[in-house]
MMTF fields as JSON, N, C-alpha, C and O atoms, coordinates in Angstrom:
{
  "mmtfVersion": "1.0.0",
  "mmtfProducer": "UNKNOWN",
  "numBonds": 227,
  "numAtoms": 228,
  "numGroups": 57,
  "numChains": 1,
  "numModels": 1,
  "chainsPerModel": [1],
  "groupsPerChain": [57],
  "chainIdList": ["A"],
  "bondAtomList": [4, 2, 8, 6, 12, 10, 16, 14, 20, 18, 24, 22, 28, 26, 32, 30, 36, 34, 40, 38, 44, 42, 48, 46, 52, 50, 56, 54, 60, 58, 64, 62, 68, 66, 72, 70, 76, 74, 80, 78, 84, 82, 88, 86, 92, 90, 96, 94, 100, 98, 104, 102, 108, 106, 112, 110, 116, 114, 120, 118, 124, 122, 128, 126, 132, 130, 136, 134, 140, 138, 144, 142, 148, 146, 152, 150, 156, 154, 160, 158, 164, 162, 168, 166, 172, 170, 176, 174, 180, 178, 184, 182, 188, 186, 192, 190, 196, 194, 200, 198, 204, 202, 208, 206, 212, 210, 216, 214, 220, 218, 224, 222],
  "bondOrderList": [1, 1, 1, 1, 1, 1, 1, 1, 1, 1, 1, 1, 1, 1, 1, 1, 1, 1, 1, 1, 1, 1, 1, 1, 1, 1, 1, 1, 1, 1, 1, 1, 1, 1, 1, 1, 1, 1, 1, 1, 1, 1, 1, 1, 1, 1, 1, 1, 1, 1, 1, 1, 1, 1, 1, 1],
  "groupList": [{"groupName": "UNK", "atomNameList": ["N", "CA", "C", "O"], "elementList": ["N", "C", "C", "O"], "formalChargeList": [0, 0, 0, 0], "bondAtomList": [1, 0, 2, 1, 3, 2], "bondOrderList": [1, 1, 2], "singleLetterCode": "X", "chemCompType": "L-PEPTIDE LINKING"}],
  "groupTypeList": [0, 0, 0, 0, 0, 0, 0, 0, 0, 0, 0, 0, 0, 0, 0, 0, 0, 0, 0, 0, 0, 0, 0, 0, 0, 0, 0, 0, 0, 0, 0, 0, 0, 0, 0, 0, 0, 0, 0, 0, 0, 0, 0, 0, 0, 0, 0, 0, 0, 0, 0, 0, 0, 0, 0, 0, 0],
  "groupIdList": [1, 2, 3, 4, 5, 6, 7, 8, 9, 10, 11, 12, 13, 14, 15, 16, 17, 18, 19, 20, 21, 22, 23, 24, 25, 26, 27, 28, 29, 30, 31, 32, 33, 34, 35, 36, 37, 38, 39, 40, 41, 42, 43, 44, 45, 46, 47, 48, 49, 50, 51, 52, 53, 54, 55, 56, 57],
  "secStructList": [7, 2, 2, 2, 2, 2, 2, 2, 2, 2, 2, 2, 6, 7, 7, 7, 7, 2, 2, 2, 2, 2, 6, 6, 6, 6, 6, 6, 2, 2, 2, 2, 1, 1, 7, 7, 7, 7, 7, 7, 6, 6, 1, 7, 1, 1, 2, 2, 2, 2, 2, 2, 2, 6, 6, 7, 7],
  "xCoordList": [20.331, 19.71, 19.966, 19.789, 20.392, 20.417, 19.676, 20.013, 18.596, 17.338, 17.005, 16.615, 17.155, 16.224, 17.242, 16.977, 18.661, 19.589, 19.204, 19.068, 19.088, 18.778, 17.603, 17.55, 16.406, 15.546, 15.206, 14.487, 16.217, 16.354, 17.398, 16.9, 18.265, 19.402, 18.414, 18.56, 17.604, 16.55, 15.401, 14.585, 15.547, 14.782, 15.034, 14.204, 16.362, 17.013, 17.462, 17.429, 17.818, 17.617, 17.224, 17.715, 15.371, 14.285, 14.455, 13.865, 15.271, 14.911, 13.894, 13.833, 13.139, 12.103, 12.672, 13.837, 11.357, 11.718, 11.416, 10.221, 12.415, 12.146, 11.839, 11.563, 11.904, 11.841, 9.985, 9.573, 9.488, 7.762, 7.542, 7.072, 8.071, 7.512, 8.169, 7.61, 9.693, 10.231, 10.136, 10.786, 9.206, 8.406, 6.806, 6.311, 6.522, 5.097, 5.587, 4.873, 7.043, 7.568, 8.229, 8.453, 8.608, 9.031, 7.883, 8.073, 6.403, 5.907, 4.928, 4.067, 5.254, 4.74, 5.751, 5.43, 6.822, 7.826, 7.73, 7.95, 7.428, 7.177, 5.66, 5.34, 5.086, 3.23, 3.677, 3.19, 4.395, 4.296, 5.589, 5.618, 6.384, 7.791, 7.418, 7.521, 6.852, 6.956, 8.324, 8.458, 8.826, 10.197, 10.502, 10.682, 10.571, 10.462, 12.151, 13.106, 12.302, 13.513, 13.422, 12.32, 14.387, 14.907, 15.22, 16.409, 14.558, 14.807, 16.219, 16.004, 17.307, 18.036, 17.868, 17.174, 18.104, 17.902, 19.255, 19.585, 19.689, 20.109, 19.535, 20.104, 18.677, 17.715, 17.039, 16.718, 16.762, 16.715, 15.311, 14.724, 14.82, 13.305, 12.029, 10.883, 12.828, 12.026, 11.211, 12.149, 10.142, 9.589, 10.382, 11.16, 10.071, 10.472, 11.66, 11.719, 13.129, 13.787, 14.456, 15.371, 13.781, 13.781, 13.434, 14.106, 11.961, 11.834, 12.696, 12.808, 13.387, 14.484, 15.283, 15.596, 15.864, 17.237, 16.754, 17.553, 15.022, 14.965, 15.587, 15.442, 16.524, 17.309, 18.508, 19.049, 18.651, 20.142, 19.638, 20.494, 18.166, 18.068, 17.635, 17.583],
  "yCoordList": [-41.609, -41.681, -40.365, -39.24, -40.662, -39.703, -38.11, -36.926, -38.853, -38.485, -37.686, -36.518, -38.246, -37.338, -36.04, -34.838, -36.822, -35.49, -34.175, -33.036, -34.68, -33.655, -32.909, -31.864, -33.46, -32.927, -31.706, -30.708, -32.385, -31.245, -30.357, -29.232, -30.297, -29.473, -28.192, -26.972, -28.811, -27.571, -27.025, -26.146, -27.699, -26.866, -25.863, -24.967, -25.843, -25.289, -23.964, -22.822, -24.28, -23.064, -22.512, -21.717, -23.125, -22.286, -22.62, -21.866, -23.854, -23.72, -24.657, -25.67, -24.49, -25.737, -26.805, -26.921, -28.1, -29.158, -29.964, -29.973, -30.739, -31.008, -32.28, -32.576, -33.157, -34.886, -35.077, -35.843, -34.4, -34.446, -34.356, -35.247, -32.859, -32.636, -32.88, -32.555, -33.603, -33.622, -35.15, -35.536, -36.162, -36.858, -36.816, -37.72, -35.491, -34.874, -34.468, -34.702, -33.656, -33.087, -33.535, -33.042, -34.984, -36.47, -36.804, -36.873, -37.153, -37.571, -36.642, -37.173, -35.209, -34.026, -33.837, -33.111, -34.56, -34.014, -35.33, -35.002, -37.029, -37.596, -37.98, -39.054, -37.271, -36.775, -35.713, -35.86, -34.848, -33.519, -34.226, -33.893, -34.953, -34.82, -36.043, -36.111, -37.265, -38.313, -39.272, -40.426, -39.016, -39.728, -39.581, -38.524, -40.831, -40.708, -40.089, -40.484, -39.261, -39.176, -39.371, -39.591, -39.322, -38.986, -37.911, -37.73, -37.264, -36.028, -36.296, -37.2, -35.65, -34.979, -34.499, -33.487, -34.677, -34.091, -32.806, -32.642, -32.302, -31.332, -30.494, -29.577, -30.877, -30.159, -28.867, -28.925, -27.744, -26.392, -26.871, -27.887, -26.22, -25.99, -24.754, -24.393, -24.523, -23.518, -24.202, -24.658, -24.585, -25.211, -24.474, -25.009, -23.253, -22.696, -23.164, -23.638, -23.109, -23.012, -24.435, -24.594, -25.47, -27.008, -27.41, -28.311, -26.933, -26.983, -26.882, -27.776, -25.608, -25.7, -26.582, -26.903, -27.238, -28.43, -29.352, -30.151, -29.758, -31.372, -31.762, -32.957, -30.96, -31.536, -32.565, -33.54, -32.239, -33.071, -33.743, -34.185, -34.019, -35.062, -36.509, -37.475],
  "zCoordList": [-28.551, -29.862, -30.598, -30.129, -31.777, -32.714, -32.777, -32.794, -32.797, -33.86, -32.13, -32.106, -31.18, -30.066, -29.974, -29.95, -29.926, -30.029, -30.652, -30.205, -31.737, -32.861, -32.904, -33.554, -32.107, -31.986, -30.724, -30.761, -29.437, -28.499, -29.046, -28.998, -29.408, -30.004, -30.954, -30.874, -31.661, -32.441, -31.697, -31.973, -30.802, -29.977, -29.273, -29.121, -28.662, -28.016, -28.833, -28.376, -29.922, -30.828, -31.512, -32.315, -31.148, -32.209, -33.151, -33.924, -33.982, -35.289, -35.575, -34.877, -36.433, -36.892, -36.48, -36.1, -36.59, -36.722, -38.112, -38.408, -39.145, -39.94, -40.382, -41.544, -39.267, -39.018, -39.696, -40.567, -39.154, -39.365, -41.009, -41.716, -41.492, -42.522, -43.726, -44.773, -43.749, -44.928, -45.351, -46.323, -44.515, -44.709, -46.114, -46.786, -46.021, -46.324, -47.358, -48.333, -47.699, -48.754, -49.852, -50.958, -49.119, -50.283, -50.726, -51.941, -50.457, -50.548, -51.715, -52.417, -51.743, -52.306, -53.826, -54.767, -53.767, -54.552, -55.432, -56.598, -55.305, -55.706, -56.143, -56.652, -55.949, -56.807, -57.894, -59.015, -57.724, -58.805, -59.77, -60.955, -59.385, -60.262, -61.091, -62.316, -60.057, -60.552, -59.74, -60.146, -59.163, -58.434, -57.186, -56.581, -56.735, -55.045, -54.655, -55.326, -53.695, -53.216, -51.841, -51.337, -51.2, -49.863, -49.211, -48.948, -48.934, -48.339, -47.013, -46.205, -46.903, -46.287, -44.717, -44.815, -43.55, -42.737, -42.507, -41.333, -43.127, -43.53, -44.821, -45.414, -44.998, -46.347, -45.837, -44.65, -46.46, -46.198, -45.16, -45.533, -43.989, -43.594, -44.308, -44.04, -45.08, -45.922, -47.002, -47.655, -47.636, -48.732, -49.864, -50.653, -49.805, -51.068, -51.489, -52.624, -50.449, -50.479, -50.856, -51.663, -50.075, -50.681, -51.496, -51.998, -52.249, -53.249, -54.413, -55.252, -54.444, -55.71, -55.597, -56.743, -54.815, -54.513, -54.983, -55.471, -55.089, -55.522, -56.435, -56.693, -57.301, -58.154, -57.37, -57.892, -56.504, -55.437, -54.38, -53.614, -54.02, -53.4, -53.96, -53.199]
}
């Protein structure tokens, strides 16, 4: 499976996991903007930093 891949692979190198929260952050970005998107599982793990891109998701 994909998705488990990807999830031990970030583990393995400390980086966040972003499966959980870019769930929370579509859902955050379509309350303030008005427009649902799809968040990216290549989308930054930084809020701040995702935040500015909602223009490209």
């Amino acid at each position: 499976d994909r998705a488990a891949a990807a999830a031990a692979a970030a583990a393995e190198r400390g980086t966040p996991d972003w499966d959980g929260k870019r769930w929370a952050f579509a859902g955050r970005t379509d309350a303030l903007q008005g427009r649902a998107v799809r968040v990216p599982r290549g989308a930054p793990t930084d809020a701040w930093t995702a935040s500015g891109r909602t223009d490209r998701f």
